[in-house]
C-alpha positions as a Markdown table, in Angstrom:
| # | Residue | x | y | z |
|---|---|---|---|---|
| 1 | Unk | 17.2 | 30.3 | 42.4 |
| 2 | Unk | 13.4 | 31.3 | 41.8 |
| 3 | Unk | 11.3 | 28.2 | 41.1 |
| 4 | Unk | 9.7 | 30.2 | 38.5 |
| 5 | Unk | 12.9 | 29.7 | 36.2 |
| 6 | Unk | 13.4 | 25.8 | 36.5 |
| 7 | Unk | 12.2 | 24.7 | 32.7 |
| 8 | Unk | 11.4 | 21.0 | 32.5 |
| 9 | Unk | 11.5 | 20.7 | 28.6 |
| 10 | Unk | 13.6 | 21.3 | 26.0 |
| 11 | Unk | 12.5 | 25.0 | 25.0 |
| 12 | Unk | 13.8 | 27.8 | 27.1 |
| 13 | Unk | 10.5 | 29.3 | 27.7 |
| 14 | Unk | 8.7 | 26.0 | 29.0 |
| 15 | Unk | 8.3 | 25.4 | 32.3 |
| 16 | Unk | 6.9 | 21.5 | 32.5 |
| 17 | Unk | 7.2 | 19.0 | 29.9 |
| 18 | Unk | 5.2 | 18.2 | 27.1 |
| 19 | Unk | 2.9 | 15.9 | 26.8 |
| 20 | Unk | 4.0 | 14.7 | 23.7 |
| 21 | Unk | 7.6 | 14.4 | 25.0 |
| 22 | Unk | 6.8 | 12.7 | 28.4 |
| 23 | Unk | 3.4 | 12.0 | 29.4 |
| 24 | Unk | 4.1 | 10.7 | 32.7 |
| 25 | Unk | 5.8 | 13.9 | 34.2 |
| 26 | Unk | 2.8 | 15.8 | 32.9 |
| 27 | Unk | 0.4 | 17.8 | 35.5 |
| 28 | Unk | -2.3 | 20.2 | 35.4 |
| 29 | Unk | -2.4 | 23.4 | 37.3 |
| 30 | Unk | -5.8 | 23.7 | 39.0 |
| 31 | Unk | -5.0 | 26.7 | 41.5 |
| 32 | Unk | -2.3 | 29.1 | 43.1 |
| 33 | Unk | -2.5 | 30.0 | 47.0 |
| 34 | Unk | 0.1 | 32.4 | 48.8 |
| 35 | Unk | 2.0 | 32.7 | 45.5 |
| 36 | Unk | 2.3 | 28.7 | 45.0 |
| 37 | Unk | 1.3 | 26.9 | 42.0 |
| 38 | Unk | -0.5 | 23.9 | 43.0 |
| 39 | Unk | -0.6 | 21.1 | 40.2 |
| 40 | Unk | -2.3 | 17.7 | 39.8 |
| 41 | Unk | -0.1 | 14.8 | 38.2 |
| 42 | Unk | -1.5 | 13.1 | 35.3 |
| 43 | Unk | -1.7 | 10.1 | 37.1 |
| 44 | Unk | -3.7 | 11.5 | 40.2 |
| 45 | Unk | -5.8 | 12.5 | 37.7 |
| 46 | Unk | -6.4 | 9.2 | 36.3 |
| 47 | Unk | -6.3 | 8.0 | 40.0 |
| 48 | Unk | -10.1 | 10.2 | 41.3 |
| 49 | Unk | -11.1 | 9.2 | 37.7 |
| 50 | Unk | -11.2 | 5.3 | 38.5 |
| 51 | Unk | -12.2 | 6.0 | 41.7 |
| 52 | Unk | -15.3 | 7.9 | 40.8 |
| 53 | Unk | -17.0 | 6.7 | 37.7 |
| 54 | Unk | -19.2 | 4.3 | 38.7 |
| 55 | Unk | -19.0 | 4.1 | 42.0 |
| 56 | Unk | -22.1 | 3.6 | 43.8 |
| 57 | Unk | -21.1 | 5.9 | 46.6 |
| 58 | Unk | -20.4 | 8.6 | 44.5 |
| 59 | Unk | -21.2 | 11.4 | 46.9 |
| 60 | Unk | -19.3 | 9.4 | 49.8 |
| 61 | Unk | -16.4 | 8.9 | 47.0 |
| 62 | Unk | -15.6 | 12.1 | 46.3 |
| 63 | Unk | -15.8 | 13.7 | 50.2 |
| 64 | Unk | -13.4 | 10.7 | 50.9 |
| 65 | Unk | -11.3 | 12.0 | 48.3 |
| 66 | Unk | -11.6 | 15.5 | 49.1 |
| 67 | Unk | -10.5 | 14.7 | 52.6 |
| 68 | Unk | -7.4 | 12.6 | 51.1 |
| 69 | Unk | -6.5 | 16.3 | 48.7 |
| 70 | Unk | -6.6 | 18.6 | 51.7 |
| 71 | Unk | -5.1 | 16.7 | 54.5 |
| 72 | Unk | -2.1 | 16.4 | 51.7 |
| 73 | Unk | -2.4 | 19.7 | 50.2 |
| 74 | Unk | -2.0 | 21.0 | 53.8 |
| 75 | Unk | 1.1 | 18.8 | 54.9 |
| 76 | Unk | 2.9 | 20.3 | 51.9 |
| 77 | Unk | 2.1 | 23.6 | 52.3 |
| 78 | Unk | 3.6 | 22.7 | 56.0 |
| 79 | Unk | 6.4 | 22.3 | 54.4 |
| 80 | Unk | 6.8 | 25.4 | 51.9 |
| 81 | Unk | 6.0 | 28.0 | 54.3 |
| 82 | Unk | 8.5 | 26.4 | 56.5 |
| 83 | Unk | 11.2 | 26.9 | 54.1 |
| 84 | Unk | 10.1 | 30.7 | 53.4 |
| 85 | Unk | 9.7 | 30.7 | 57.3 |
| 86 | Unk | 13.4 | 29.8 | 56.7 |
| 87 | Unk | 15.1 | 31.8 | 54.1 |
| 88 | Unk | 14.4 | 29.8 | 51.1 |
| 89 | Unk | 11.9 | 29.4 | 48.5 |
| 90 | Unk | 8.5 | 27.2 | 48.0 |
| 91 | Unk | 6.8 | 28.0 | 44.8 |
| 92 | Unk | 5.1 | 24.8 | 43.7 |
| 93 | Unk | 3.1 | 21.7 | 44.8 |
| 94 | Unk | 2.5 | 19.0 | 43.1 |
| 95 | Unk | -0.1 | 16.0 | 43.9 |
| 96 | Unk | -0.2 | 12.4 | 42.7 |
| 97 | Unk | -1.1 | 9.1 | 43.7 |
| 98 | Unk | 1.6 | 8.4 | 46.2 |
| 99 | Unk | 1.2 | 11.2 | 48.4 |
| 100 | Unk | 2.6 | 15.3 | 47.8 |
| 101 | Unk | 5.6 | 16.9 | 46.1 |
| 102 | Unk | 6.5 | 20.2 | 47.9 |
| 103 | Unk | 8.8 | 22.2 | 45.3 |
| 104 | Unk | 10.8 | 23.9 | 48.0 |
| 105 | Unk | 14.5 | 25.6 | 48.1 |
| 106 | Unk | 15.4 | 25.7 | 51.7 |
| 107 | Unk | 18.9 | 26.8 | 52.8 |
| 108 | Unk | 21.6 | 24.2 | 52.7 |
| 109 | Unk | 22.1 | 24.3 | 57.0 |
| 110 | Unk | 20.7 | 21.2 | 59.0 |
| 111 | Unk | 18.7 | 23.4 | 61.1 |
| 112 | Unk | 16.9 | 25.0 | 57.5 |
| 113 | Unk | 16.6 | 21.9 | 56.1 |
| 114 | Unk | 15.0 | 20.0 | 59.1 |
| 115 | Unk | 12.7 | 23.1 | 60.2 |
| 116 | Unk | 11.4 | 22.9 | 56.7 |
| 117 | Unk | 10.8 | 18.9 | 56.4 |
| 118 | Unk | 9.6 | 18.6 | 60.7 |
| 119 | Unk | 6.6 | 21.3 | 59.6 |
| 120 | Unk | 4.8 | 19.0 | 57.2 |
| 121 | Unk | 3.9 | 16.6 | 59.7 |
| 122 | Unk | 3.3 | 19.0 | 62.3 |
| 123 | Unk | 0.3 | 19.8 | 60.4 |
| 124 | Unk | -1.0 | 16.6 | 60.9 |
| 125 | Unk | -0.4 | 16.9 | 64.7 |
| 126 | Unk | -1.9 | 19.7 | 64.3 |
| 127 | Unk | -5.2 | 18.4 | 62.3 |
| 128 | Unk | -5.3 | 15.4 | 64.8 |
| 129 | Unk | -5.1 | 18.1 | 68.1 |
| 130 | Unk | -8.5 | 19.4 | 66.5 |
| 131 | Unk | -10.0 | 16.6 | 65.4 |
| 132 | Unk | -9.6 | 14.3 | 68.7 |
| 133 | Unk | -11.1 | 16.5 | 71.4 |
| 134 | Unk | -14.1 | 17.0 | 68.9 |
| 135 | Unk | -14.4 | 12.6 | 69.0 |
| 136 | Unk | -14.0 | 12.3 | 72.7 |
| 137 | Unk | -16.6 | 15.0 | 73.5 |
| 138 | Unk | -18.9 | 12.9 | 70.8 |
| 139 | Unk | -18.4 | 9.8 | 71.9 |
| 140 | Unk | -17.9 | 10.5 | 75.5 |
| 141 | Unk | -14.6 | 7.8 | 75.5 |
| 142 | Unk | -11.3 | 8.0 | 74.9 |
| 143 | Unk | -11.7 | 4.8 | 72.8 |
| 144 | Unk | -13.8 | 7.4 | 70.8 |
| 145 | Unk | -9.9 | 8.0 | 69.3 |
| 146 | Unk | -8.4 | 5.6 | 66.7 |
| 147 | Unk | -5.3 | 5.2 | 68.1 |
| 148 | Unk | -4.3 | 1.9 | 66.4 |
| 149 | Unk | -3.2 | 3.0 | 62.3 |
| 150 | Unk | -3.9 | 0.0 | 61.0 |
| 151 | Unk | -8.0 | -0.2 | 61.5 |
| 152 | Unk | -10.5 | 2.1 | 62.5 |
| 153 | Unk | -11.7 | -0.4 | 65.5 |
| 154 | Unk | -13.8 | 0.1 | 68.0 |
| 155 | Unk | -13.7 | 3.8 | 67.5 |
| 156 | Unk | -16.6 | 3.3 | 64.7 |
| 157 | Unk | -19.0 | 2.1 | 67.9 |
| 158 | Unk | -18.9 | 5.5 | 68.6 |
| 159 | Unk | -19.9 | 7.0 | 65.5 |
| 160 | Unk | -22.9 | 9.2 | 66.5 |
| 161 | Unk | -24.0 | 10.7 | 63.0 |
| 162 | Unk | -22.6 | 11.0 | 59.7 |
| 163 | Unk | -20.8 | 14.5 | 60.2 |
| 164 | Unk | -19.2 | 12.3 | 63.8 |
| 165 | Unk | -18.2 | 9.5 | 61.1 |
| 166 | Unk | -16.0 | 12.2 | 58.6 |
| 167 | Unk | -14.3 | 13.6 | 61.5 |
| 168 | Unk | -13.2 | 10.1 | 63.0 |
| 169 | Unk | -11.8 | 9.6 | 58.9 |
| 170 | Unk | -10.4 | 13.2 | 58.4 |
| 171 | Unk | -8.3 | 12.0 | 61.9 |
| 172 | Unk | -7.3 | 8.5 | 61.2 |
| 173 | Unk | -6.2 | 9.4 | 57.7 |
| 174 | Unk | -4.2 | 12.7 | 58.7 |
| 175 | Unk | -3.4 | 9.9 | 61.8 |
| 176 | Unk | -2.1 | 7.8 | 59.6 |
| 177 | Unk | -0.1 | 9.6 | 57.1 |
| 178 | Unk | 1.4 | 10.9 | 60.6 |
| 179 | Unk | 3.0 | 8.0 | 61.5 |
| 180 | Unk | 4.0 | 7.1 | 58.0 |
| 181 | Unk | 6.3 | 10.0 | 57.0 |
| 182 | Unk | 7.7 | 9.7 | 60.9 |
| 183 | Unk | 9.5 | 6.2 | 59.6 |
| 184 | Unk | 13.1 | 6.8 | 59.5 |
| 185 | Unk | 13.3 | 5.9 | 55.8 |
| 186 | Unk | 14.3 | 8.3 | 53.2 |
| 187 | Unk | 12.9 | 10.3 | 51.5 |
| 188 | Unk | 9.8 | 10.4 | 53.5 |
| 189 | Unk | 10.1 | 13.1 | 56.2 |
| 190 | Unk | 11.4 | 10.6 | 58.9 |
| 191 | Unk | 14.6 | 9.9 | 56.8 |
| 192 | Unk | 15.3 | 13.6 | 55.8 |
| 193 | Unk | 14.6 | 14.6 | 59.5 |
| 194 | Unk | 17.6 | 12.1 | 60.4 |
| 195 | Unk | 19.7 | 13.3 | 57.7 |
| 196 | Unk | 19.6 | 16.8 | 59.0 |
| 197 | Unk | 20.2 | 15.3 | 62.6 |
| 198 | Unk | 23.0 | 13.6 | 62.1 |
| 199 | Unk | 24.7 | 16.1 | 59.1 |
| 200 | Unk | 26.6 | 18.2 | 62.2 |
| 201 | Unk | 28.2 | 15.2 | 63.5 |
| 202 | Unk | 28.8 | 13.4 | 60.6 |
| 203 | Unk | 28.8 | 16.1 | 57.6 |
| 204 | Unk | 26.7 | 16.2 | 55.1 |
| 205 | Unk | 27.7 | 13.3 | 52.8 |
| 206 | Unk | 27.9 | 10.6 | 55.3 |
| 207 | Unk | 24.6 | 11.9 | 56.5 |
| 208 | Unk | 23.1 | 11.1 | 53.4 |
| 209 | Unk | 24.5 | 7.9 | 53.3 |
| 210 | Unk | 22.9 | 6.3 | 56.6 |
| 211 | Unk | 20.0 | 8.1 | 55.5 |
| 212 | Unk | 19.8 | 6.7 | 51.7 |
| 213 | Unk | 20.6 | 3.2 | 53.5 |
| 214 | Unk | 18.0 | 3.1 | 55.9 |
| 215 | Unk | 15.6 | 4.2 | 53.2 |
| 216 | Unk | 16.5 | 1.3 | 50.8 |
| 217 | Unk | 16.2 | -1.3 | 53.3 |
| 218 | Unk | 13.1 | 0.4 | 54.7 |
| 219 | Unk | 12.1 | 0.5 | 51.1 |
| 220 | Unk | 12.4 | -3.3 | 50.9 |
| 221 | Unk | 10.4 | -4.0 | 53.7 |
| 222 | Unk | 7.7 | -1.7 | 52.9 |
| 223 | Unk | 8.3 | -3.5 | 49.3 |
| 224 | Unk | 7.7 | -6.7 | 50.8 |
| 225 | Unk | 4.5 | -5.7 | 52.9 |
| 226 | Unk | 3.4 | -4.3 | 49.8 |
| 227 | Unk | 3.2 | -7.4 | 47.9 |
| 228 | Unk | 2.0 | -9.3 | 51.1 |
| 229 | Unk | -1.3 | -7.3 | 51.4 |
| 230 | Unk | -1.3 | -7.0 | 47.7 |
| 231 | Unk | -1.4 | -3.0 | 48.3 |
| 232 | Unk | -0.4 | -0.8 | 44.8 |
| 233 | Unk | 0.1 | 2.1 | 46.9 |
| 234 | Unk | 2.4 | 0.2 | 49.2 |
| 235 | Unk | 4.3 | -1.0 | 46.2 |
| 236 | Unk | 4.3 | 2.2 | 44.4 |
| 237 | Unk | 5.6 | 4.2 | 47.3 |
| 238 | Unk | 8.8 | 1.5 | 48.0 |
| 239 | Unk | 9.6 | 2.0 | 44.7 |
| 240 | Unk | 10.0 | 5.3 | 44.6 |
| 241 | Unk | 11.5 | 5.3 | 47.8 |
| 242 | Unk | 14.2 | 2.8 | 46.6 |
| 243 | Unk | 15.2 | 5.2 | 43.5 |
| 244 | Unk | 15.3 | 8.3 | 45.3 |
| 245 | Unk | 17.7 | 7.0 | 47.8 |
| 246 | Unk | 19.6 | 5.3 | 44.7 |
| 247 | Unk | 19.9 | 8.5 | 42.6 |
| 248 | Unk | 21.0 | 9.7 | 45.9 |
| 249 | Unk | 23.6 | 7.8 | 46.2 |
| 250 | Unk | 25.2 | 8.1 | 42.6 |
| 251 | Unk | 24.8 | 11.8 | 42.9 |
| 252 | Unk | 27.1 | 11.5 | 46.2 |
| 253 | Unk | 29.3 | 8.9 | 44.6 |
| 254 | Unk | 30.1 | 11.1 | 41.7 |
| 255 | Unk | 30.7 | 13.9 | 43.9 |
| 256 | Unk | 27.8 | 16.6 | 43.7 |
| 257 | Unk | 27.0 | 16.1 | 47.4 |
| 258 | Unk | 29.7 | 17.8 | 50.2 |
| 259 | Unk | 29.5 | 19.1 | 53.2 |
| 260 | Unk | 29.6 | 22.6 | 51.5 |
| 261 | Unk | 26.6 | 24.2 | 49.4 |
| 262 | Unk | 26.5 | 21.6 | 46.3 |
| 263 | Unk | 28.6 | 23.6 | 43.1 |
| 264 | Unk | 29.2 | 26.0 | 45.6 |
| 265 | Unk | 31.6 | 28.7 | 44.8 |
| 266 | Unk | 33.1 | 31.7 | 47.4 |
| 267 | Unk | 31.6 | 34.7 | 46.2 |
| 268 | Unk | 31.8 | 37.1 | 49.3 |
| 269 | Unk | 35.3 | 38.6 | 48.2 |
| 270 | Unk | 35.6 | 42.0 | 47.3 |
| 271 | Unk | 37.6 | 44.0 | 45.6 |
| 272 | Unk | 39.5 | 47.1 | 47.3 |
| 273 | Unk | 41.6 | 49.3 | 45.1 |
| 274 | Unk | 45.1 | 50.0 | 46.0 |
| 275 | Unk | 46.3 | 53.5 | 47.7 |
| 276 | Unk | 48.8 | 55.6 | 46.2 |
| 277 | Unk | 49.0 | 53.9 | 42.8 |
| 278 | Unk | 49.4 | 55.3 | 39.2 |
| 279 | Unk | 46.9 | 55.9 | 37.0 |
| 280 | Unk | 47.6 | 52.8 | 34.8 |
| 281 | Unk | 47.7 | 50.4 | 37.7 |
| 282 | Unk | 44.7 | 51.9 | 39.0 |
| 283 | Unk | 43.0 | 51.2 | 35.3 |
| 284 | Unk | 44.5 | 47.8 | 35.3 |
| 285 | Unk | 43.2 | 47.2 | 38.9 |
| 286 | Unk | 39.6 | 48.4 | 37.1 |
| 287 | Unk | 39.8 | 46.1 | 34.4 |
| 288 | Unk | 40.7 | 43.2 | 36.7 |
| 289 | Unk | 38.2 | 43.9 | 38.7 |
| 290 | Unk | 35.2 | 43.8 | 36.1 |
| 291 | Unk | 36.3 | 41.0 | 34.8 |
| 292 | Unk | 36.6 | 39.4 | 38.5 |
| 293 | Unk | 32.6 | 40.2 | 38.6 |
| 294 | Unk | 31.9 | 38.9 | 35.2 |
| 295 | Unk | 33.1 | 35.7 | 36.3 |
| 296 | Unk | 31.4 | 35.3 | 39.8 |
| 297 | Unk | 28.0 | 36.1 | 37.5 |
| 298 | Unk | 29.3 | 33.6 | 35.3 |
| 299 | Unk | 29.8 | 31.6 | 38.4 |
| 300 | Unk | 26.3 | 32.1 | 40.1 |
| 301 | Unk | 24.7 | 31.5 | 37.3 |
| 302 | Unk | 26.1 | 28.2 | 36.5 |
| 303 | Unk | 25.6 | 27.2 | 39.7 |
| 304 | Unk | 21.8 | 28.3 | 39.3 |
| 305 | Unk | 21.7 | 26.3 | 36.6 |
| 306 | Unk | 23.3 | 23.2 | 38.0 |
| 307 | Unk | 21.2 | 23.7 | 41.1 |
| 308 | Unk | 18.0 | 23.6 | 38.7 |
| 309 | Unk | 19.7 | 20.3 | 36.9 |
| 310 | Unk | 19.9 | 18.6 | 40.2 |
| 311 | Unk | 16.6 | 19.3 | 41.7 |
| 312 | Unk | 15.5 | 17.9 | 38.3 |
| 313 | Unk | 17.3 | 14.8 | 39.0 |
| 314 | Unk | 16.5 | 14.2 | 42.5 |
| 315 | Unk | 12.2 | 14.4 | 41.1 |
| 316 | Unk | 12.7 | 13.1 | 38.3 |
| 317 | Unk | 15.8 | 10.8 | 37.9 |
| 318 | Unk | 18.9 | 11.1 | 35.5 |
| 319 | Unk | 16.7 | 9.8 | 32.5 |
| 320 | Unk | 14.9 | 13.0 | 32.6 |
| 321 | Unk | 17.7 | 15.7 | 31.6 |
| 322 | Unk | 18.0 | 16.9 | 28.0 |
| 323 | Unk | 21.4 | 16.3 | 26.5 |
| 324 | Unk | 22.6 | 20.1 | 27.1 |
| 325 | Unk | 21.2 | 19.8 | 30.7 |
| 326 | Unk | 23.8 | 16.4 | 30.9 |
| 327 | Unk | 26.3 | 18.7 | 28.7 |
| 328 | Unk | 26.3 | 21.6 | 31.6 |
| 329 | Unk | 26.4 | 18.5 | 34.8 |
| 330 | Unk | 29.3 | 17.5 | 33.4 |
| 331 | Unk | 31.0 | 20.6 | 32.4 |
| 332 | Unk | 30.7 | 21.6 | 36.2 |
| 333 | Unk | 31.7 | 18.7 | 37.3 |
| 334 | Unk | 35.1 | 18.8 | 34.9 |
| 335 | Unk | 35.5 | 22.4 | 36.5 |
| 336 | Unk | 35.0 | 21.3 | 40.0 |
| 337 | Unk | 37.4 | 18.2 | 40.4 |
| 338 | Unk | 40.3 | 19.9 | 37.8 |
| 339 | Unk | 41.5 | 22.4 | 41.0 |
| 340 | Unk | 41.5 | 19.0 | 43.9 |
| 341 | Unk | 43.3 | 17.0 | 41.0 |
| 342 | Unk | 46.2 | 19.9 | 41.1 |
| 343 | Unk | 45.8 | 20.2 | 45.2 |
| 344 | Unk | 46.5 | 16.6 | 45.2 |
């Protein structure tokens, strides 16, 4: 499914919300790079605004933010040209105040699936292989190196000039946002990482519980360190994390998460006509046959469409689907479980 046809809103043309319908899933596009639409949540917006009027370090302000865009923008590119690199498709990002968004379609194998999520923080191994040689040869120490995440240290000491001072921040933030998405807890990177780890031993579904676990109890930890420091960000990001896993979870208690490709359907048969038959059987054969391939369209794109719906719900959360989208879940879902009801 091209990311080009998922519609947000109601109309069949419209490809994000409208403001007037739902204000917080609205975002700006600002730019496109390698054929990917990158997009700036309304909230982010609001986010550099309050940062940046009147701030006496205006200047400093907005390379700190600057810093913050890239290092993020480049962690979820990480991750979309992974899953081209892959097979699938990456057509979108989308940046807000709790970190990236990568719109990607990977291929549902654990080997797709974790190439695409282990390249996003590669790129921050990546920016912290350039940026730590650069610190050492300035400050003529290893200690030069922030090594501890939670505070800069005694690596400042070392701090030759201003340009010195940006690269130590450009490594301690891409440093620390490193570390972060390593945690096992879902859905940061760590968490999907272990999902795709343990989805051959396990299978997919039971994968996706230890994952979804781990991530709420992570999330309530993270929660509770949060509110200890008296960090939004902290807070914001548990509780994201804790829905995510939870909308998780009721999509694979209702069933729309196997160990086979989610509303999958077999469409690799053919159809090979039958020697030596008369004319009427052979039109009969015909007949059956086109109508055989009406319904695998039918079938692909329903499950398109259901693929769309579900990537909606995993962003966005059930709340967000229009009453046909909820209409065409449940429709496929009826489908789906009528044939085990008659196997069993």
């Amino acid at each position: 499914m091209s990311w080009e046809e998922r519609p947000y809103a109601d109309g069949p043309d419209s490809r994000h919300p409208r403001l007037s319908e739902n204000p917080l899933a609205w975002s700006l596009r600002i730019g496109r790079i390698a054929a990917i639409d990158i997009r700036l949540h309304i909230l982010f917006i609001l986010y550099i605004a309050s940062e940046l009027i009147g701030s006496p370090a205006f200047l400093d302000d907005v390379k700190r933010l600057g810093i913050l865009f890239g290092i993020v923008l480049l962690h979820e590119f990480g991750h979309c040209f992974a899953a081209r690199a892959v097979g699938g498709h990456a057509n979108e990002i989308l940046l807000w105040p709790l970190g990236g968004l990568a719109m990607v379609r990977a291929p549902q194998t654990p080997s797709a699936q974790f190439i695409t999520t282990a390249c996003g923080p590669l790129v921050n191994v990546l920016i912290c292989l350039i940026t730590a040689p650069i610190l050492v040869a300035a400050g003529h120490s290893l200690h030069a190196v922030p090594w501890n995440p939670f505070h800069l240290g005694t690596s400042s000491l070392y701090v030759t000039s201003q340009l010195h001072w940006w690269v130590l921040y450009t490594f301690f933030l891409s440093y620390v946002m490193l570390l972060f998405n390593l945690l096992p807890m879902y859905p940061l990177d760590g968490g999907r990482m272990l999902q795709a780890i343990l989805w051959p031993r396990t299978g997919l579904g039971r994968a996706m519980q230890i994952a979804t676990t781990a991530g709420m109890v992570g999330a309530v930890a993270l929660g509770m360190l949060g509110i200890g420091t008296r960090n939004l960000s902290i807070i914001g990001i548990a509780v994201f994390g804790y829905i995510t896993c939870l909308n998780e979870r009721r999509m694979l208690a209702a069933g729309l998460i196997t160990d086979e490709r989610t509303f999958g359907y077999d469409l690799t048969g053919g159809y090979t006509e039958p020697r030596r038959r008369g004319w009427l059987a052979r039109w009969r054969d015909k007949q059956k046959a086109r109508r055989l391939a009406d319904e695998r369209e039918q079938e692909r794109q329903e499950t398109e469409e259901v693929d769309r719906i579900l990537l909606k719900v995993h962003q966005h959360g059930i709340q967000s689907l229009t009453r046909a989208e909820k209409k065409t879940l449940e429709n496929a879902t009826n489908r789906r479980r009528g044939p085990e009801r008659m196997r069993r």
